[in-house]
N, C-alpha and C positions, 0 to 999 in steps of 0.2 A: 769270274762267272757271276759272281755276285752283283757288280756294277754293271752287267751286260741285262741281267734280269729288273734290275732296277729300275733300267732306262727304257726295259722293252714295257714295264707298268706304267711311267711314268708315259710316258710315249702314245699308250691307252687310253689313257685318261685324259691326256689333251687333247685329243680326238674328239672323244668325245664329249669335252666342254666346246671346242669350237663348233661343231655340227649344230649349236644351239639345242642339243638335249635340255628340257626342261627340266631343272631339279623339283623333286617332290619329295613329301616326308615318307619317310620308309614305314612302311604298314605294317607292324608284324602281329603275331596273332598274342593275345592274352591267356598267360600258361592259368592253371588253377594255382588256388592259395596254397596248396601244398608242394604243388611243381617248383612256384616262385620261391619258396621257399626254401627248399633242396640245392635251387639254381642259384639262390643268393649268397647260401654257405659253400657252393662249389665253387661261383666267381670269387671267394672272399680266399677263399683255399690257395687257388690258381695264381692270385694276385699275390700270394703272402710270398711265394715262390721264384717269384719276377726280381730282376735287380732295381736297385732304388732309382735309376735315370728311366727304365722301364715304366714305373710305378708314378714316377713325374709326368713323363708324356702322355701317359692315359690319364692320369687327372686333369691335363691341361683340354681334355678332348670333348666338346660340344655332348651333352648327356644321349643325343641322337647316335650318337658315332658309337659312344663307348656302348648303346643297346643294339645296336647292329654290329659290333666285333662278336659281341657275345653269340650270336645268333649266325656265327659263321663254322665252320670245318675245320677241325685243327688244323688240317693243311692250308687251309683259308686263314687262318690266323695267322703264321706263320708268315704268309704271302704280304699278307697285310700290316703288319710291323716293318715290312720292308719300303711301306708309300709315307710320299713326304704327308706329313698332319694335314695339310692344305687338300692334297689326293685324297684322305681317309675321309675327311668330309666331306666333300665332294660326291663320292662314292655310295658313300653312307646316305646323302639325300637324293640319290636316283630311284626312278621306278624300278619295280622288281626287273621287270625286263631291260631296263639300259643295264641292271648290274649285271644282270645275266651274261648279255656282252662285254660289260668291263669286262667281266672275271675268265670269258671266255677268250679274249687280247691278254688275261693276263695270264693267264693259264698258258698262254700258245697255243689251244687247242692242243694239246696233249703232248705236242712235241718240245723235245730238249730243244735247250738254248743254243742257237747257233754256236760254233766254236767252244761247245763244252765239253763235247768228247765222248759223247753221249745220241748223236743226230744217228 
């Protein structure tokens, strides 16, 4: 199942780099000094947690990427350890609306993965 969902991301996102989407820098909004604050002892929490090849790949990740994982859904998160690094940036530099559909190809629109037993 796991290589089935894999493929059906990956499979997503090649799409939509061929279709000549134009990558742009992901906009996100500026928390307050205190928000950022909270959220920078939460990601530091979150991360202490991860195992050390975890902890490698996110430092290896364009500083855009690593504030757009932050800025996702646990279950989004999740999703998103599952794309090759190459995917994650990619992903990471679309307009709000291409991610919109990435994530909506990656999601499957709400449906289980074919042949998981679950359709």
């Amino acid at each position: 199942m796991r290589i089935d969902t894999s493929a059906r991301m990956f499979a997503s996102l090649a799409v939509l780099a061929v279709t000549g989407a134009p990558l742009a820098a992901y906009a996100a909004t500026t928390p307050t000094e205190a928000t950022a604050a909270q959220a920078g002892k939460s990601k530091k929490e979150a991360m202490a947690s991860w195992p050390a090849e975890k902890q490698t790949a996110y430092a290896g990740w364009p500083e855009a990427t690593k504030a757009y994982f932050w800025t996702l859904s646990s279950k989004r998160q999740k999703l998103f350890w599952g794309l090759a690094d190459t995917d994650k940036v990619t992903l990471s530099g679309m307009t709000k609306d291409e991610q919109d559909k990435a994530w909506a190809r990656i999601e499957g629109g709400g449906g289980a993965p074919k042949g998981s037993g679950q359709e």
